[in-house]
N, C-alpha and C positions, 0 to 999 in steps of 0.2 A: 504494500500500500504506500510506505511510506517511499520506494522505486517511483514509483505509476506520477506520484505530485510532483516528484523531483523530476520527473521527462516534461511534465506539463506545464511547469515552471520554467524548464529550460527554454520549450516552445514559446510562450508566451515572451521570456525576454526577448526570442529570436523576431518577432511580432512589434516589440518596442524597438527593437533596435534597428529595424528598415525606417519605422516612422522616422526616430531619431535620426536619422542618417540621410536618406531622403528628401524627406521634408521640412519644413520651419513649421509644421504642426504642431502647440502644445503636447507635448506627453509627456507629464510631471514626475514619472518613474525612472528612480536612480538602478541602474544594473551597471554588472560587471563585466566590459567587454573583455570576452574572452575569444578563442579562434571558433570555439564550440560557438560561441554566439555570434561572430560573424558567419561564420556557413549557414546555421539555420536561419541567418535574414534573409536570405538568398531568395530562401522561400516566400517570404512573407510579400517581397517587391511589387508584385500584381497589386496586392493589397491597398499599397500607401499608394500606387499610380491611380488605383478604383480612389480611394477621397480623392487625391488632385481631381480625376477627372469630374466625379460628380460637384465639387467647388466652382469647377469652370462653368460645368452648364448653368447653376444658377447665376453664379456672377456676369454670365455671358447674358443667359434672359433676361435679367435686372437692366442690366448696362444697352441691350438693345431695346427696351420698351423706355429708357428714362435719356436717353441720349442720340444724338445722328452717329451713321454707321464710322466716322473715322474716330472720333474721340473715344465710341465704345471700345473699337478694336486695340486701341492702343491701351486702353486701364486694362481690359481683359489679357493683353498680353504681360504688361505691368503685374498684373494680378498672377498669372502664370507664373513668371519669374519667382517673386516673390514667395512662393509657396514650397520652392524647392531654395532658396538663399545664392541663388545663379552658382550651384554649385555645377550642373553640368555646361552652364557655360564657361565656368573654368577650363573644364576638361575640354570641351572645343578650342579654347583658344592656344591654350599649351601644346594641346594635339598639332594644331595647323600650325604653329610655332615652328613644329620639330619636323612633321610630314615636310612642308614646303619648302625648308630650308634647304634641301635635297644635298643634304651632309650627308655621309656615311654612319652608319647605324649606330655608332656608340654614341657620336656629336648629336644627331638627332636625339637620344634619349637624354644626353647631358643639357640641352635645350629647353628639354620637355619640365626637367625639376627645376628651372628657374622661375623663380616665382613672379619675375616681372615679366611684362606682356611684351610682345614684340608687335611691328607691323604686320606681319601677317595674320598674327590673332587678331587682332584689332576689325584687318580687314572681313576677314573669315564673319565674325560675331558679328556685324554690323550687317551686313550681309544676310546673314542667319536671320537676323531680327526683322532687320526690312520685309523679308522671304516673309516670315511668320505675320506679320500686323499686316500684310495685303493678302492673305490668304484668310486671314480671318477678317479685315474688312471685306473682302469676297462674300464671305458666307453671313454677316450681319447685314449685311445691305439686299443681300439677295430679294429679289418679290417673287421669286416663281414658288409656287405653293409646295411647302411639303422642304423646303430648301431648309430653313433654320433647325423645321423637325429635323433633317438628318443628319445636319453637321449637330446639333447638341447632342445628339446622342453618340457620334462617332468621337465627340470630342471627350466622352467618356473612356470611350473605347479604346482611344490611342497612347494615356499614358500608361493603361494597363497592360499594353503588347511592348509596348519599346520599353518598360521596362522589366518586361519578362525577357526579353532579349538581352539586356544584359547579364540577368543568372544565367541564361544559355552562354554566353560569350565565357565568361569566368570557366566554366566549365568545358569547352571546346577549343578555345585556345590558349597556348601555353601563354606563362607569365613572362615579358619581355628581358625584366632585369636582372639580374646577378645576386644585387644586393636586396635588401629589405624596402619595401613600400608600402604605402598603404592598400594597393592591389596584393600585393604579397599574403594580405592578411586572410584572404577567399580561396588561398592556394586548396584547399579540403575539402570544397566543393567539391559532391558527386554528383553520379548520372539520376540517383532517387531524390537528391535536391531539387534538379531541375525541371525532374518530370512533375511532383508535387508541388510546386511553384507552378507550370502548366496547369496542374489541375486549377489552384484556386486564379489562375486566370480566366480558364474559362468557365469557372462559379461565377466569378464576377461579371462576364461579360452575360451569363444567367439572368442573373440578379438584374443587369439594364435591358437586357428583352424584355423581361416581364417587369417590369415598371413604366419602359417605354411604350408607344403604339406597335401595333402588330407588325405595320407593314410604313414603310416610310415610301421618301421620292418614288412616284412614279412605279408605286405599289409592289417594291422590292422589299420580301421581310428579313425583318432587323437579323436572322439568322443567316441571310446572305450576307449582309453589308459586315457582319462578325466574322463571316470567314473569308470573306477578301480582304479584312484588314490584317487579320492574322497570316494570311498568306505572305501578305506583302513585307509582314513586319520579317519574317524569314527571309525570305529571297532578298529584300534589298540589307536587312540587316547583317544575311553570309555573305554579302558581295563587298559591302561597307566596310566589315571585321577582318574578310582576308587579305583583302589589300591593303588595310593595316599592319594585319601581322607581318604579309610579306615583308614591305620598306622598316620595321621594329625586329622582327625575329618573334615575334609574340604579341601580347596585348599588356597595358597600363591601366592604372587606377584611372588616369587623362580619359586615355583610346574609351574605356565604358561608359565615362559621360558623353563623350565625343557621341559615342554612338547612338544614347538615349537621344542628344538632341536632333542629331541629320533625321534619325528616323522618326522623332516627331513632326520634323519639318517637311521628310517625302511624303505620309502616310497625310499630313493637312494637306499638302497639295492632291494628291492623289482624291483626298473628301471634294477637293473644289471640281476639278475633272470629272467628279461623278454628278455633283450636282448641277452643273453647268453644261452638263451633256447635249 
């Protein structure tokens, strides 16, 4: 018995410890990061992307019924940011720091741990951002019926698969560095992490069919629009990861935010393409 509370307890910090990490979400609970409790977040990461995203639909349907569509897009991106403390913008800018410097692989990762930004992050993130506030000014301004219904709920949907893409990543490609980092610290990720991490993604994505309408744009149901995002988030997120590893020799604590945010930014544009059909 006294086993059974001790696994459940470990769960649970593993549960705190993605919010904590994650997100700028209150979660008042003191635990002890341990490696046991970094690998069990791994699992939890669907989770804390399921609040971001249902945060965003409200804030997004606030923000377009009380505002025009450009000031909405840019709070709700604002608001975005914020809910994660731009920490995977870190990782994007470090990431393109080091990618683009097209040094040779030890200089690019020596790059990567500098803590100040260079030009090409700079460029990269701004970039990103622009990319992100005209894709969701796209989808708040939209008038074709059924348009906002299906980006709110796909905006659900997206940071629950990109960041179940990074428990995949942790686990599928080696660690780039030599030394210790704070990627280092997921090095014990397994293959039952990641599939259980899957599962409660797609409970989650569950959980917004049935709260959503049946059938969104142009009467495609939300079970579709679930499994084209999840498609997408694979395919473009192995295509994204390998060519990281390739020019790294592996992947970085960077390369995972790196990857959380392009593939937030394909999978929005990919929403606009569909609704704009």
């Amino acid at each position: 018995m006294r086993t059974a509370r001790s696994v459940m307890v470990g769960w649970l910090h593993g549960a705190v410890a993605a919010f904590q990490f994650l997100t700028r979400l209150p979660v008042p609970v003191q635990i002890q990061y341990t490696a046991q409790v970094f690998r069990r977040s791994v699992v939890f990461y669907p989770l804390a992307g399921l609040a971001i995203g249902l945060l965003l639909l409200l804030t997004g349907t606030g923000l377009r019924w009380m505002l025009p569509p450009l000031p909405a897009a840019v709070l709700l991106l604002a608001v975005w940011v914020a809910l994660t403390g731009g920490l995977h913008l870190d990782g994007l800018m470090d990431t393109a720091d080091g990618i683009l410097s097209h040094r040779p692989r030890e200089q690019m990762l020596e790059i990567m741990k500098d803590s100040r930004v260079g030009a090409m992050g700079v460029i990269v993130c701004v970039l990103h951002l622009l990319l992100k506030v005209s894709l969701l000014y796209s989808l708040i301004s939209g008038e074709q019926e059924g348009g906002w219904r299906t980006a709110s709920i796909c905006l659900v949907m997206i940071p629950v698969w990109s960041r179940w893409f990074m428990a995949f990543a942790i686990y599928g490609w080696p660690y780039a560095r030599q030394e210790s980092g704070l990627g280092s610290l997921f090095r014990g990720v397994t293959r039952s992490d990641v599939l259980l991490s899957a599962l409660i993604a797609i409970a989650s994505v569950l959980v917004v069919a049935w709260l959503g309408p049946e059938r969104l744009l142009a009467g495609v149901p939300v079970w579709a629009v679930a499994l084209l995002i999840a498609g997408a988030s694979v395919l473009l997120g192995w295509l994204i990861a390998t060519y990281i590893s390739r020019k790294l020799g592996g992947l970085t604590g960077d390369t995972y935010g790196a990857l959380n945010e392009l593939l937030e930014g394909l999978l929005l544009l990919a929403v606009v393409i569909m609704v704009n059909r």
